[in-house]
DOLUM-843534 format. One record per residue (C-alpha): x, y, z; residue in three letters. Coordinates in steps of 0.25 Angstrom, whole numbers, padded with zeros to 4 digits, always signed. Layout:
N
XYZALA/...
//
This chain:
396
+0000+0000+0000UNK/+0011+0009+0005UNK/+0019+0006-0010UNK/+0005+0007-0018UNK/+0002+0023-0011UNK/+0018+0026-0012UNK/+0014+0024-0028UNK/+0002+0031-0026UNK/+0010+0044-0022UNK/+0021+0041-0032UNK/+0012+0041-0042UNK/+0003+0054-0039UNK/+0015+0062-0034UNK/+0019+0060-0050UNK/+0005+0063-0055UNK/+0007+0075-0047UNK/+0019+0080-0052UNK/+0014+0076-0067UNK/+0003+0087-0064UNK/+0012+0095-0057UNK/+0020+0096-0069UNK/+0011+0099-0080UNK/+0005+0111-0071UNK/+0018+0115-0071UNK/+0018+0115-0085UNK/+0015+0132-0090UNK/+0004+0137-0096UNK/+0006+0152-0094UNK/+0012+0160-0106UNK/+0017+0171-0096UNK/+0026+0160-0090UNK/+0034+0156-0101UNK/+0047+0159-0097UNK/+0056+0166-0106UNK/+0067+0157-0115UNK/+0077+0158-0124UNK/+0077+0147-0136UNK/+0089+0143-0142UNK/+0095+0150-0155UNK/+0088+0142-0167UNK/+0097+0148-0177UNK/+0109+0148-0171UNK/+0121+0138-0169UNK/+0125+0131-0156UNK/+0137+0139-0158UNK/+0131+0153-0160UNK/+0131+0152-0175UNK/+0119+0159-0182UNK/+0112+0151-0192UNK/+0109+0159-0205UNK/+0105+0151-0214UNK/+0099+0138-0218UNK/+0114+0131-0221UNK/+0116+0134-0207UNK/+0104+0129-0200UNK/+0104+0116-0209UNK/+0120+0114-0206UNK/+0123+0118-0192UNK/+0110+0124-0185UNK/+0099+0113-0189UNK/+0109+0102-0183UNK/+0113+0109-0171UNK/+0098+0111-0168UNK/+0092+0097-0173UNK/+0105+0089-0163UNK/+0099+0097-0150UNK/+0086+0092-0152UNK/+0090+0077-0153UNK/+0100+0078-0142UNK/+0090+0087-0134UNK/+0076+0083-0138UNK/+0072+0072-0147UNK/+0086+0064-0149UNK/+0091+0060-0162UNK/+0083+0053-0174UNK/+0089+0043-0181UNK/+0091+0043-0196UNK/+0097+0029-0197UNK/+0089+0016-0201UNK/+0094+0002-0209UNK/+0080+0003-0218UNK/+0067+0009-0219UNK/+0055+0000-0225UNK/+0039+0004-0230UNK/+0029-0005-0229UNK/+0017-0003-0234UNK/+0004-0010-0225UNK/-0008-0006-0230UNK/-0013+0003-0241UNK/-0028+0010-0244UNK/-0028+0018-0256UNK/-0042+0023-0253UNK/-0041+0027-0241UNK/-0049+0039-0233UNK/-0061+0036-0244UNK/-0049+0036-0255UNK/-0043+0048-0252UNK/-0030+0044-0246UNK/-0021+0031-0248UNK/-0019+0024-0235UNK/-0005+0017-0230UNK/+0000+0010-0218UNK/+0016+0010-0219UNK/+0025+0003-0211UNK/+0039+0008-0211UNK/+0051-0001-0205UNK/+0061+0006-0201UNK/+0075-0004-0200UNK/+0088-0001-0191UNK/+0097-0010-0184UNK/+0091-0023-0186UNK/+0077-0016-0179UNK/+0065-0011-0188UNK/+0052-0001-0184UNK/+0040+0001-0190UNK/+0032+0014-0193UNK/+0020+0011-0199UNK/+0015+0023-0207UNK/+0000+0027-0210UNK/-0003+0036-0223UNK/-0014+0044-0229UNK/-0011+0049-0243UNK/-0020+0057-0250UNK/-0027+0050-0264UNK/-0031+0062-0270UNK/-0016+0069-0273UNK/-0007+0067-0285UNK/+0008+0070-0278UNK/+0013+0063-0266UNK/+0007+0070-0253UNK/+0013+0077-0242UNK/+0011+0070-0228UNK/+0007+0073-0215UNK/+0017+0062-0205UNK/+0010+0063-0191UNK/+0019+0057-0181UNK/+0007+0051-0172UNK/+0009+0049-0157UNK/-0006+0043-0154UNK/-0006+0029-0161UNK/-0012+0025-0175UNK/-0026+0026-0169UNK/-0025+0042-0172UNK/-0021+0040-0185UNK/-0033+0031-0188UNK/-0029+0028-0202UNK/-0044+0020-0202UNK/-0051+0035-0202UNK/-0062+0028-0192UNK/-0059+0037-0179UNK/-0052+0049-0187UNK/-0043+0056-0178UNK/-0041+0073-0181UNK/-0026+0069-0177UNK/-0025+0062-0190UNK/-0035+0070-0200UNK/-0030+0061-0210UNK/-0043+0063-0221UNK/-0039+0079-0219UNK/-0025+0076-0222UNK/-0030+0069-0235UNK/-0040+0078-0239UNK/-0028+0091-0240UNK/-0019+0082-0247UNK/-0007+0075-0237UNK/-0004+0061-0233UNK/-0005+0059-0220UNK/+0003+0050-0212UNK/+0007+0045-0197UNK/+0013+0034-0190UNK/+0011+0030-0174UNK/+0024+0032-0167UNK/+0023+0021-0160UNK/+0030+0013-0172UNK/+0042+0023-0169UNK/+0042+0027-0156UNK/+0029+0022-0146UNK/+0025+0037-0138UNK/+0029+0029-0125UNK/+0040+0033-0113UNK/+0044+0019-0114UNK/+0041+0011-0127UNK/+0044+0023-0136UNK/+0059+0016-0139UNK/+0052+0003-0144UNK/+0052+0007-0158UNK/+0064+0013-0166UNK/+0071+0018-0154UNK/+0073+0001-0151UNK/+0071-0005-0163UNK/+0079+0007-0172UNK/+0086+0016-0164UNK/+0089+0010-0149UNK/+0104+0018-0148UNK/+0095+0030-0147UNK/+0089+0028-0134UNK/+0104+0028-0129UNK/+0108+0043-0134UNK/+0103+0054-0128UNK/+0100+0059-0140UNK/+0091+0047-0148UNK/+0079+0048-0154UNK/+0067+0045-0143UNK/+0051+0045-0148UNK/+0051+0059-0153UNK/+0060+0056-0163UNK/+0057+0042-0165UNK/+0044+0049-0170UNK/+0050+0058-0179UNK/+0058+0046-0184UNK/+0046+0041-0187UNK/+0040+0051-0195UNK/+0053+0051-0203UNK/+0053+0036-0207UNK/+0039+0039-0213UNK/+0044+0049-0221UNK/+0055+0039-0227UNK/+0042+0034-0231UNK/+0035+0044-0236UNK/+0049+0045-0248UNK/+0044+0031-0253UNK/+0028+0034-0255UNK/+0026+0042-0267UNK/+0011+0048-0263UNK/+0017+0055-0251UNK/+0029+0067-0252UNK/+0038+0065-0243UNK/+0043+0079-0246UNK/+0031+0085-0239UNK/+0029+0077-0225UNK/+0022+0083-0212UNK/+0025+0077-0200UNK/+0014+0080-0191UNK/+0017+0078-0174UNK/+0006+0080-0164UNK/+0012+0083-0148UNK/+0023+0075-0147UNK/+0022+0071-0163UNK/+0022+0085-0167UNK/+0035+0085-0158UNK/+0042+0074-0165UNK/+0037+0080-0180UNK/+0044+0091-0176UNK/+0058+0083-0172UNK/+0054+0073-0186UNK/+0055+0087-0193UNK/+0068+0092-0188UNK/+0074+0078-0190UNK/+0066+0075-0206UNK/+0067+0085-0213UNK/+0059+0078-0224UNK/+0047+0082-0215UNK/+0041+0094-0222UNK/+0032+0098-0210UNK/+0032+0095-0195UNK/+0021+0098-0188UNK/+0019+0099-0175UNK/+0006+0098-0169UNK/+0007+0103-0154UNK/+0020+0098-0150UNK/+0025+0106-0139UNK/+0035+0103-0131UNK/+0047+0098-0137UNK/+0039+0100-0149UNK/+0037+0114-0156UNK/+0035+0122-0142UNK/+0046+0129-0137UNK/+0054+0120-0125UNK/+0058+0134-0118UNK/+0044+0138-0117UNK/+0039+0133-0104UNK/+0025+0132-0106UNK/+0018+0119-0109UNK/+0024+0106-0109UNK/+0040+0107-0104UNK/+0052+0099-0109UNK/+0051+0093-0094UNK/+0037+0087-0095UNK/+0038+0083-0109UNK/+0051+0074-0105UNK/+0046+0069-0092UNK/+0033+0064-0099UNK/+0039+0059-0111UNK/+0054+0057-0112UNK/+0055+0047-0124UNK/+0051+0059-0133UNK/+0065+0065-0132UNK/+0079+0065-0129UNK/+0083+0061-0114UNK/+0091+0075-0116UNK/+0078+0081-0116UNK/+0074+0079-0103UNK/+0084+0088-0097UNK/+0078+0100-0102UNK/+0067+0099-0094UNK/+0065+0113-0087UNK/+0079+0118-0094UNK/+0072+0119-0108UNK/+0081+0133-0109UNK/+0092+0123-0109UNK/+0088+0116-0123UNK/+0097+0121-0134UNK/+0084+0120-0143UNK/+0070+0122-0143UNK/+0059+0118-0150UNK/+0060+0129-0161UNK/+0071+0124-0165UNK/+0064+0110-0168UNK/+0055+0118-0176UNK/+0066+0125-0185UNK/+0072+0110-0186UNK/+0059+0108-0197UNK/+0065+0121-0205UNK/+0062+0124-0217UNK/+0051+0113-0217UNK/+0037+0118-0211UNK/+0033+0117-0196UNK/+0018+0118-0192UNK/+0016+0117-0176UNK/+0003+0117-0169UNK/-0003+0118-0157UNK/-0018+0117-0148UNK/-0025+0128-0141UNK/-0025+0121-0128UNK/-0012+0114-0128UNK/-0004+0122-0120UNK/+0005+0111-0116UNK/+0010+0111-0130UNK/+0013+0126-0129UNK/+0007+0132-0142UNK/+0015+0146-0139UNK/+0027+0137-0138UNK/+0026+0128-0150UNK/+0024+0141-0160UNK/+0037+0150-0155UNK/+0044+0137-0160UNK/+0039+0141-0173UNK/+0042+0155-0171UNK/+0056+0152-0165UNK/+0059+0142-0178UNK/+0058+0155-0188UNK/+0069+0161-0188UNK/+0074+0146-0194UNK/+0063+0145-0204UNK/+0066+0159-0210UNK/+0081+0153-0213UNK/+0076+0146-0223UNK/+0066+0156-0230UNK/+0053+0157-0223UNK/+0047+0169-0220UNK/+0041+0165-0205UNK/+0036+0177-0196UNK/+0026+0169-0185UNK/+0019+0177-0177UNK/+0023+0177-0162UNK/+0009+0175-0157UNK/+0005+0162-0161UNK/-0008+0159-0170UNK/-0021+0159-0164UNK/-0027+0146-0162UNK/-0034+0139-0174UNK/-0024+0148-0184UNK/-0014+0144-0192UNK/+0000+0150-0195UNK/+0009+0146-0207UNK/+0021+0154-0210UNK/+0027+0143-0218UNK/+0033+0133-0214UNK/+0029+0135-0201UNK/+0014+0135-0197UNK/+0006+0134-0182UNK/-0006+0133-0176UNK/-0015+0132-0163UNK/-0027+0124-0164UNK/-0038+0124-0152UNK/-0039+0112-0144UNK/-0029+0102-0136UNK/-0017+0094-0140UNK/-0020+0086-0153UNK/-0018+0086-0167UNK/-0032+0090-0174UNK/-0037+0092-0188UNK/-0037+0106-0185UNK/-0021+0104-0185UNK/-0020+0096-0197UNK/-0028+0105-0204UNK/-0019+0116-0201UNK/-0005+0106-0203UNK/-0011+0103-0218UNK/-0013+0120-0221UNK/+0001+0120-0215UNK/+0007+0108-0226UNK/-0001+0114-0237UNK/+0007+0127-0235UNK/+0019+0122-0233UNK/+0022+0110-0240UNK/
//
């Protein structure tokens, strides 16, 4: 009895702090405490950056090496083979407007294989291969529902149809199971199992990323999709791994991220929302285990998230937010955009985004970066990919 009420206590006395904790959290805009972020276009050796050659040869490294030994650890290039498989084919499907494929894509390296199996809507009624929509999808293939039985908004897939793009996911569970514990028992065992021993491998984030990437290797090999014009579409912590697949492929043409946050497109300084401390103590297998140590010390990262932005230059960038998703910090993922700028206008675009941030329910588009606010909670609605297609249409 003694040991069962010493459990009791234990766990409520963590229940409490739990609480404790996201109270703690802030929610007031007149206590955001000043910051300082770190130089985007400027050398960790006090060197300007003043032109593309520069940023692509010295800057762009520099800033894409802190991320993986700070953030999201490394992503692997290397593997002995890639296959495609084609499982199931419906020429008709949606009522005959779209052909329907089930692909699964083994992935071979060092005597251990994985297997991605990709789901594809292509629309019937084009005559040039079509531009793609890749949602990285966190919530199982139920959400997907490539039946169209139970439609879910979070995969409008007769929308994405109707305006002219593929539309495409995969689960990751088949790269990287969105688990504290069981996330290493795909390509991090079978593929790359030397990466949970640096402090810098690849960990889910990236494993998701991955992912996306070994789809597009796909995407070269089928002539109805162009794989010169793929959007790769994140939702929370997808849309923090599109972003990182962005910076990492620059065959990804868009990266969209759809209320990301922390770690995501919000500003890390910022201390309003979710912090660097609860989103490491809750799930640590996202990231680098040199993350971690930035909790409460965020002014001690030598990036921040605007930078991760920039990573996707010249290639568009659309990030979103909710009305009432505070924790995401809509304020904070919008100066990421603003604080990327002066990197996008290296290479030609005329960007001047506002300093206040869009009303909700409007859409801004300064090519090739574009925002918006939607009402309601954290989710990714058919209001949002209403808005991500008038984005691709602009921009691709």
């Amino acid at each position: 009895m003694k040991n069962l009420n010493y459990t009791h206590v234990l766990l409520l006395g963590f229940l409490l702090l739990s609480v404790l904790t996201m109270k703690a959290q802030n929610y007031d805009e007149s206590k955001v405490h000043e910051y300082t972020l770190p130089p985007l276009l400027e050398t960790e050796q006090g060197e300007a950056i003043v032109n593309q050659k520069q940023w692509e040869d010295v800057r762009r490294p520099e800033i894409l090496k802190l991320f993986e030994d700070n953030v999201y650890g490394q992503v692997p290039k290397d593997f002995d083979k890639i296959n495609f498989n084609l499982i199931n084919k419906d020429e008709l499907a949606l009522n005959g407007d779209a052909t329907y494929k089930e692909v699964d894509i083994e992935v071979h390296r060092n005597n251990g294989k994985v297997n991605i199996r990709l789901y594809l809507f292509v629309p019937n009624n084009i005559t040039k291969p079509a531009p793609t929509f890749l949602v990285i999808n966190h919530r199982g293939v139920k959400t997907m529902d490539v039946t169209r039985e139970n439609p879910d908004d979070f995969w409008p897939v007769e929308e994405v149809i109707s305006s002219g793009y593929a539309l495409a996911g995969f689960d990751v569970i088949d790269v990287a199971p969105d688990h504290k514990i069981d996330y290493t028992i795909e390509v991090l065992e079978k593929l790359y199992p030397e990466h949970m021993q640096m402090k810098n491998g690849m960990r889910a984030l990236g494993a998701w990323g991955w992912g996306a990437s070994r789809i597009i290797d796909y995407f070269e090999t089928d002539q109805t999709v162009d794989a010169t014009k793929v959007v790769v579409v994140g939702h929370s912590r997808g849309g923090k791994a599109a972003l990182w697949c962005g910076a990492q492929d620059e065959r990804v043409a868009i990266a969209i991220s759809n209320e990301s946050g922390n770690s995501g497109a919000k500003i890390s300084r910022r201390n309003y929302g979710e912090s660097v401390e609860r989103i490491t103590q809750h799930f640590p297998y996202w990231f680098s285990p040199t993350y971690s140590k930035y909790a409460n010390r965020e002014d001690e990262l030598p990036i921040d998230q605007h930078m991760l932005i920039a990573l996707n230059a010249p290639r568009g960038v659309y990030v979103a937010g909710a009305a009432e998703d505070d924790w995401a910090d809509n304020k904070g993922q919008y100066l990421s955009l603003i604080e990327a700028q002066p990197l996008f206008r290296l290479y030609g675009f005329n960007l001047n985004l506002p300093n206040e941030m869009p009303k909700v329910g409007v859409q801004l588009i300064q090519k090739p970066m574009g925002f918006h606010i939607r009402e309601g909670k954290h989710n990714m609605t058919l209001f949002d990919w209403q808005k991500f297609i008038e984005f691709a249409d602009e921009v691709l």
